[in-house]
C-alpha positions in Angstrom: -28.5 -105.9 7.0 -25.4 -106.6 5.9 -22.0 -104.8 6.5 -19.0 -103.9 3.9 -15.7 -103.2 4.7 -12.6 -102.5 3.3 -9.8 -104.4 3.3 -7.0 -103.0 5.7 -3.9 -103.7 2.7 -6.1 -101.9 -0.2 -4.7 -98.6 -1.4 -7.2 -96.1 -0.4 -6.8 -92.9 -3.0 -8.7 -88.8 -2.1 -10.5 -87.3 -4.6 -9.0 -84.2 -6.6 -11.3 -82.5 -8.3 -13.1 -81.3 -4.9 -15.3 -78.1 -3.3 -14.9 -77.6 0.2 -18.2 -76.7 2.0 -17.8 -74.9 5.2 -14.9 -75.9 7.3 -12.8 -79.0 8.0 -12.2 -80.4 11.0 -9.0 -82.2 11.8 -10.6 -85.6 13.4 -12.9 -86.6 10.4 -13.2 -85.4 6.8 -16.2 -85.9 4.7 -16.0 -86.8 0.8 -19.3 -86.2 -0.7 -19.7 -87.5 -4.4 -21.5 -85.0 -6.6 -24.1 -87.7 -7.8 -25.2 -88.9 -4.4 -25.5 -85.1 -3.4 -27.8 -84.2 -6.2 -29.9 -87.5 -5.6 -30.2 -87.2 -2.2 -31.7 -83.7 -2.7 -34.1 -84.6 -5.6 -35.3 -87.5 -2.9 -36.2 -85.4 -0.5 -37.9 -83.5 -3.0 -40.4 -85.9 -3.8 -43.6 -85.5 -2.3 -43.1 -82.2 -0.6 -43.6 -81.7 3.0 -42.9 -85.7 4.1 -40.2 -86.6 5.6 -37.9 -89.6 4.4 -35.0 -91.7 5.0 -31.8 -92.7 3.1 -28.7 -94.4 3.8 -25.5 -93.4 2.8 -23.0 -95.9 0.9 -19.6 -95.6 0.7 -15.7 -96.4 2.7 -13.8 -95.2 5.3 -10.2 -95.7 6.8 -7.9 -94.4 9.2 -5.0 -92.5 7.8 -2.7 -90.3 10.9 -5.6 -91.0 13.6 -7.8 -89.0 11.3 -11.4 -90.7 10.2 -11.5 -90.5 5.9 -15.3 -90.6 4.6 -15.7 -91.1 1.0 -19.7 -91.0 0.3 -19.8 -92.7 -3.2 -24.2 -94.2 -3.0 -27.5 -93.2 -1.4 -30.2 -95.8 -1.1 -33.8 -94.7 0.1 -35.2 -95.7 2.8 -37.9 -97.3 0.7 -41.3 -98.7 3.1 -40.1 -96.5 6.2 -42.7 -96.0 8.8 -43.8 -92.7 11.1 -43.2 -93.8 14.8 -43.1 -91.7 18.0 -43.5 -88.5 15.2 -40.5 -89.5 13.2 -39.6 -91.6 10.0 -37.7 -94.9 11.1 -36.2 -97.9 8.6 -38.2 -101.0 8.7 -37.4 -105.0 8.5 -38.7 -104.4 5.0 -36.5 -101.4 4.5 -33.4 -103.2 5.6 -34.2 -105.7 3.0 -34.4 -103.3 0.0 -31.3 -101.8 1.2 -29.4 -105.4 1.2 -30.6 -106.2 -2.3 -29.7 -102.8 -3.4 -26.1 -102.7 -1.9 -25.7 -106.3 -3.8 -26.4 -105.2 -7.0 -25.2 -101.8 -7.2 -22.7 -101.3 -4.5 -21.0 -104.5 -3.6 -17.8 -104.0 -1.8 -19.2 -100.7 0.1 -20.5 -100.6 3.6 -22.9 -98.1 5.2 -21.1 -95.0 6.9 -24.5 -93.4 7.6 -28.2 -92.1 7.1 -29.9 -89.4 5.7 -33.5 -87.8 7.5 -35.1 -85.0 6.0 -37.1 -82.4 7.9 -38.4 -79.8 5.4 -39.2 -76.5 6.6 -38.0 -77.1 9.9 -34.1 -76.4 9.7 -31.3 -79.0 10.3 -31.2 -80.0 13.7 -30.8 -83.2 15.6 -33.7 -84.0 17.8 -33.9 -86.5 20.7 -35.7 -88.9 18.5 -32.8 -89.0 15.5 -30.2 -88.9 18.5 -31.6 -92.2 20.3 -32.0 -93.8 16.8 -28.7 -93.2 15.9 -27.3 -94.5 18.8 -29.6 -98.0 18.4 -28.5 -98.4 14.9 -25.9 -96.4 13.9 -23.1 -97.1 16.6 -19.7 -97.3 14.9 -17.7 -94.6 15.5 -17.4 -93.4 11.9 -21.1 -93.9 11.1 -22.8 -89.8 10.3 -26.4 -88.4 10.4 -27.4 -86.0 7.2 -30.2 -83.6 8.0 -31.3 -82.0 5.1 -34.0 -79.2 4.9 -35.0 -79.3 0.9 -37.6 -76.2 1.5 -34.4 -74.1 3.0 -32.1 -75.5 0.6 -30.1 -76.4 3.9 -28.4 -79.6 5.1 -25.5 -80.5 7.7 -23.9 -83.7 8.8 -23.6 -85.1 12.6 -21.1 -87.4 13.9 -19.7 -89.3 16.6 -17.5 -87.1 19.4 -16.8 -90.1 21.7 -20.1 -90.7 23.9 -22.1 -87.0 22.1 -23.1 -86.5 18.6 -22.5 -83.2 17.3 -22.6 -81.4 14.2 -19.2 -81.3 12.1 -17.9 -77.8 10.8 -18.3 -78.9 6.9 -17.5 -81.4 4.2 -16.3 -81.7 0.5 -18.4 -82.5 -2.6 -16.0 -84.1 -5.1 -16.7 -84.8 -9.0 -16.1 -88.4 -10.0 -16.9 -91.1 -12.7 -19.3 -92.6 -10.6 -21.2 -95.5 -12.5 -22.5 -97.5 -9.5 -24.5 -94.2 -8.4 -25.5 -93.7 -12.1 -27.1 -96.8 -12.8 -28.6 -96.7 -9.2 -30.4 -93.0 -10.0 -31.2 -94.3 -13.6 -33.0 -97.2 -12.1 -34.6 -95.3 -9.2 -35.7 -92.2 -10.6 -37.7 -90.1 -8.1 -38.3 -86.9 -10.1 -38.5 -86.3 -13.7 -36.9 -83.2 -14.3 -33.8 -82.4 -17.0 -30.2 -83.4 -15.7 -29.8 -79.6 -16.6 -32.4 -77.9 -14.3 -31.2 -80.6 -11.8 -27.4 -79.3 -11.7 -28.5 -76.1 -12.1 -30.3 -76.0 -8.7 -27.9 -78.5 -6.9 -25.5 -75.6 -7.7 -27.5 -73.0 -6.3 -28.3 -74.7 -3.4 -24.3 -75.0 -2.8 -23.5 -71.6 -3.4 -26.1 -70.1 -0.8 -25.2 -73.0 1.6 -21.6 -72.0 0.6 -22.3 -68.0 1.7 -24.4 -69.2 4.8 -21.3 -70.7 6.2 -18.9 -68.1 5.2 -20.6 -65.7 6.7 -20.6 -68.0 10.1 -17.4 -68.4 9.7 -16.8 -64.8 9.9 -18.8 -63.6 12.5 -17.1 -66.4 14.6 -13.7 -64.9 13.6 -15.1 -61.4 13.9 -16.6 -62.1 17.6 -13.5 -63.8 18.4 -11.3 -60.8 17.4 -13.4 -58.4 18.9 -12.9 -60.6 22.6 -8.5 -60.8 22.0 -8.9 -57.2 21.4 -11.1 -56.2 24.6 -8.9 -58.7 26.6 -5.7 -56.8 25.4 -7.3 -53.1 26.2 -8.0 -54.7 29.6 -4.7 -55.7 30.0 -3.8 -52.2 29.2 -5.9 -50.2 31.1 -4.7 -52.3 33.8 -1.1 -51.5 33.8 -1.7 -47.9 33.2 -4.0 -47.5 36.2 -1.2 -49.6 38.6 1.6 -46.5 36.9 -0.8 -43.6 37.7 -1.1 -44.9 41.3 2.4 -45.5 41.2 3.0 -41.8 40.1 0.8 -40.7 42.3 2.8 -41.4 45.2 5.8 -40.2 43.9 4.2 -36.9 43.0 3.4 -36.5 46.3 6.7 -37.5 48.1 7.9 -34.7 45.5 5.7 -32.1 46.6 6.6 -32.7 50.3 10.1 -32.4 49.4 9.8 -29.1 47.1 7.6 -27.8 50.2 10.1 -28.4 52.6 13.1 -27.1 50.1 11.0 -24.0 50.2 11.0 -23.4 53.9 14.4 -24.2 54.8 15.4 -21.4 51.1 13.0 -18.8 53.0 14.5 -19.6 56.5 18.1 -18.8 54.8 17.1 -15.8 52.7 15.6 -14.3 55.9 18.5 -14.6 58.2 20.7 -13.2 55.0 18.2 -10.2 55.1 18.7 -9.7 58.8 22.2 -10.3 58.6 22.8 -7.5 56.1 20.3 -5.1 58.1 22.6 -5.1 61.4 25.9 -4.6 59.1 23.9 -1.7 57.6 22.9 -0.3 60.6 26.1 -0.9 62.5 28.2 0.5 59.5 26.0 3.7 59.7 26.8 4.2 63.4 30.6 3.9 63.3 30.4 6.5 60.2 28.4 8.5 62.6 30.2 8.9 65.2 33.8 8.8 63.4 32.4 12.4 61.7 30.8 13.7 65.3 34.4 13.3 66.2 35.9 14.6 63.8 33.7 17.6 64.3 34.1 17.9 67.7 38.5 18.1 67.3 37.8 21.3 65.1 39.1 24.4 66.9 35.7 26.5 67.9 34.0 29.4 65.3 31.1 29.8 65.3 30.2 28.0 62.2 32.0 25.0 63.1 30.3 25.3 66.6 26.6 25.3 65.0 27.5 22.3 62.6 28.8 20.3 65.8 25.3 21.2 67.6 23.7 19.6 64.1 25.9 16.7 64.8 25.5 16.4 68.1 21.7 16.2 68.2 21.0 13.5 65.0 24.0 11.3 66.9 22.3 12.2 70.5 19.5 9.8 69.1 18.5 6.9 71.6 20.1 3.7 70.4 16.2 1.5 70.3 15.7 4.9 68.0 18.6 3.8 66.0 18.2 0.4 65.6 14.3 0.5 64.5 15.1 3.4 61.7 14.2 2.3 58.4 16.4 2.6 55.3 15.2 5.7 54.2 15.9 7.4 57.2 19.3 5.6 57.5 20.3 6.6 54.1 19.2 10.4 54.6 21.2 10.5 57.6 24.5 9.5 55.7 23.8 11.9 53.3 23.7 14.6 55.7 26.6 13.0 57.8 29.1 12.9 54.5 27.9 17.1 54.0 28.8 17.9 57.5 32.3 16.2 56.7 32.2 18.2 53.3 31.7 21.5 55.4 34.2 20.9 57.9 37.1 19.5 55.3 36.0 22.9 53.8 36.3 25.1 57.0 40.0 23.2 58.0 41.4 24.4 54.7 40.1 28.1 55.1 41.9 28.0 58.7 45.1 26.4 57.7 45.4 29.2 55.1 45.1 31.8 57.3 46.7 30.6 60.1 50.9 29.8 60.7 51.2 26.4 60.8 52.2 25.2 64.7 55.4 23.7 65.4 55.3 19.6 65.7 56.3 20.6 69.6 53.2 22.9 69.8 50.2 21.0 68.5 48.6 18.7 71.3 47.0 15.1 70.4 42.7 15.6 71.3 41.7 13.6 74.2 38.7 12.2 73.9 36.1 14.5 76.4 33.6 12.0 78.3 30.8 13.7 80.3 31.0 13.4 83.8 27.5 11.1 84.5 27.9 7.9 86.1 29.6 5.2 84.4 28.3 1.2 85.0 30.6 -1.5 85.1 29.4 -3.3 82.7 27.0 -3.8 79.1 25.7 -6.2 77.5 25.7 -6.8 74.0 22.5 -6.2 72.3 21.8 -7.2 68.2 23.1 -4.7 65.8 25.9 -3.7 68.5 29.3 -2.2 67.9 32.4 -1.3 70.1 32.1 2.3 69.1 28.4 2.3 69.1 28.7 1.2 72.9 31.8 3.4 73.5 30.1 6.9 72.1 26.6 5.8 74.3 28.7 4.9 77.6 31.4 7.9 77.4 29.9 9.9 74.5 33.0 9.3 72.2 34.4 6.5 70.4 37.9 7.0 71.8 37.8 4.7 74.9 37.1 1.6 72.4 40.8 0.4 72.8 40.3 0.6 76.7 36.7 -1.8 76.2 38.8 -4.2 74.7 41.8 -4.5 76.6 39.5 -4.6 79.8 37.4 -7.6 78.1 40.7 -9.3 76.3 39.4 -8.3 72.5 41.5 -8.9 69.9 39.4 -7.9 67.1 36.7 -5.1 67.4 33.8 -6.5 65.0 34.0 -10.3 67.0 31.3 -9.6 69.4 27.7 -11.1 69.8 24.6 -10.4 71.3 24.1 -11.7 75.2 28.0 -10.8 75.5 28.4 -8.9 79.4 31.6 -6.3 78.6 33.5 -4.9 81.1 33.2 -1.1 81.0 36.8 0.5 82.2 37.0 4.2 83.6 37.7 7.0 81.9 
């Protein structure tokens, strides 16, 4: 067999008028002339059902470490030979092809070879693969497998030490007289040039929408993964902030709980603090109109409204300090109509009576039953200096004498647990 090359300084020019089959890779690009297409496909045509072999004629060159293939001839693979269940070139076929490339393609050199498998897809099988490798070793050297009952075909080539198929290739339109004399001369099907383009054509197109739709599902599938990655992605980040939340929700909650607490714990002592003023407030105004009362001179109206007084204000004090409102509130309104009455009775008595002489009237000392006095209290809540001075002595006059005994400078600074000194009457 021998080998064509090109020369290394010869301009090396692409085809224009071109149709892209499939995709392109970036490491090698495949040129396939539109003549050498069509014949290859009538040859494998001829006697249906048996396979054949072809080799493919043509240049290459390296141009920005990519591999250029420009596919200008086919030669068959004329007395091939079935061995080990596949077609294989003979010393006889090697011959043929010689003559051939010296009459109708002298200055090409053989980038490849053609085996077709009809009805059985395109594929590379262990056979084709060991061949190659034996025959076919340069590293720009392809394998097309073409299926002529599926209308199908695909091109293999070297990926350092593995053979794998290429993504697609380009048929290009040329003046290509070298293939035109060749087919002329080695006709393998008698059919109209017509009918000839005409299915060459329709083989392209379905070819053409077979890889298409590869391409798409490949760009569909690999669309589908970004996107699944991304929600990943997403659903991971809002997970990590709900647990984040989470805890701060609860660190919240303790907080608003213990907020809570300490506003009831306030509120409460407010309540109680207002209760005792109440309470303590309703004594002294108690016992400053029993007082009053008792300084009237005696009738015996005044007498039977001081017996009144005398009896609600006679009250134990654990009596007085567990009444409720209601009761509390009835009892001022009764106190302020005793005061009423007895304001009423005064004025009745200084009309009809002269008035004294400042020499004549006496200042009321305060009238303390004779019972045994202790020498000393202590404070209990809700307490007041009159309170304790009307339940020791039965009047609120000796209040002065409780504090100068116990060094009290204001009446209403006193606590519970305080001991007081109780003076004599």
């Amino acid at each position: 067999m021998k080998g064509f090359s090109k020369d290394a300084g010869s301009k090396f020019n692409l085809p224009v008028n071109i149709k892209q089959i499939g995709s392109i890779g970036e490491e090698l690009r495949i040129y396939l002339e539109d003549y050498v297409y069509t014949y290859l496909y009538q040859y494998a045509k001829s006697d249906e059902g048996k396979e054949k072999v072809a080799v493919l004629v043509g240049q290459h060159i390296e141009q920005d470490g990519q591999t250029i293939l420009l596919i200008s001839g086919a030669i068959q693979g004329k007395y091939s030979r079935q061995e080990k269940g596949n077609e294989i070139f003979t010393e006889e076929t090697w011959k043929y092809i010689d003559e051939k490339m010296e009459q109708y393609f002298e200055g090409l050199e053989i980038v490849g070879w053609m085996h077709t498998q009809p009805g059985y897809g395109v594929f590379l099988s262990s056979v084709d693969t060991e061949y190659h490798r034996e025959r076919f070793q340069k590293a720009y050297q392809i394998l097309f497998v073409v299926d002529s009952t599926e209308r199908l075909d695909a091109f293999f080539a070297w990926n350092e030490e593995e053979i794998i198929e290429t993504l697609g290739y380009f048929i290009y339109y040329d003046r290509n007289e070298q293939m035109h004399d060749y087919m002329l001369d080695n006709r393998v099907i008698k059919m109209k040039v017509q009918e000839a383009e005409q299915d060459v054509v329709v083989n392209i197109k379905k070819q053409d929408r077979i890889r298409r739709q590869d391409i798409h599902h490949k760009k569909l599938i690999n669309m589908l993964s970004s996107l699944s990655a991304v929600l990943f992605l997403v659903c991971l980040l809002m997970g990590i902030g709900l647990i984040q939340n989470g805890d701060r929700i609860s660190r919240l909650e303790t907080q608003l709980k213990n907020i809570d607490g300490a506003y009831k714990n306030v509120v409460a002592q407010i309540k109680a603090d207002k209760a005792h003023s109440v309470f303590a407030a309703q004594a002294t105004e108690q016992y400053s109109a029993t007082e009053v009362i008792d300084r009237v001179e005696p009738e015996p109206v005044i007498t039977q409204v001081s017996k009144e007084a005398q009896e609600m204000s006679s009250q134990p004090v654990e009596e007085v300090i567990l009444i409720d409102e209601s009761i509390a509130l009835s009892l001022h309104e009764q106190v302020e109509k005793i005061e009423e009455e007895t304001v009423i009775v005064n004025e009745s008595l200084d009309s009809s009576k002269p008035e004294p002489s400042p020499s004549v009237v006496e200042q009321p000392k305060p009238v303390v039953a004779e019972v045994d006095i202790p020498t000393q209290y202590t404070v209990a809540a809700g307490d007041s200096l009159n309170y304790i001075s009307y339940k020791i002595y039965g009047t609120t006059g000796l209040v002065a004498k409780i504090m100068q005994a116990n060094d009290i400078d204001d009446p209403n600074k006193i606590y519970a647990g305080k001991v007081l000194k109780l003076p004599k009457p």
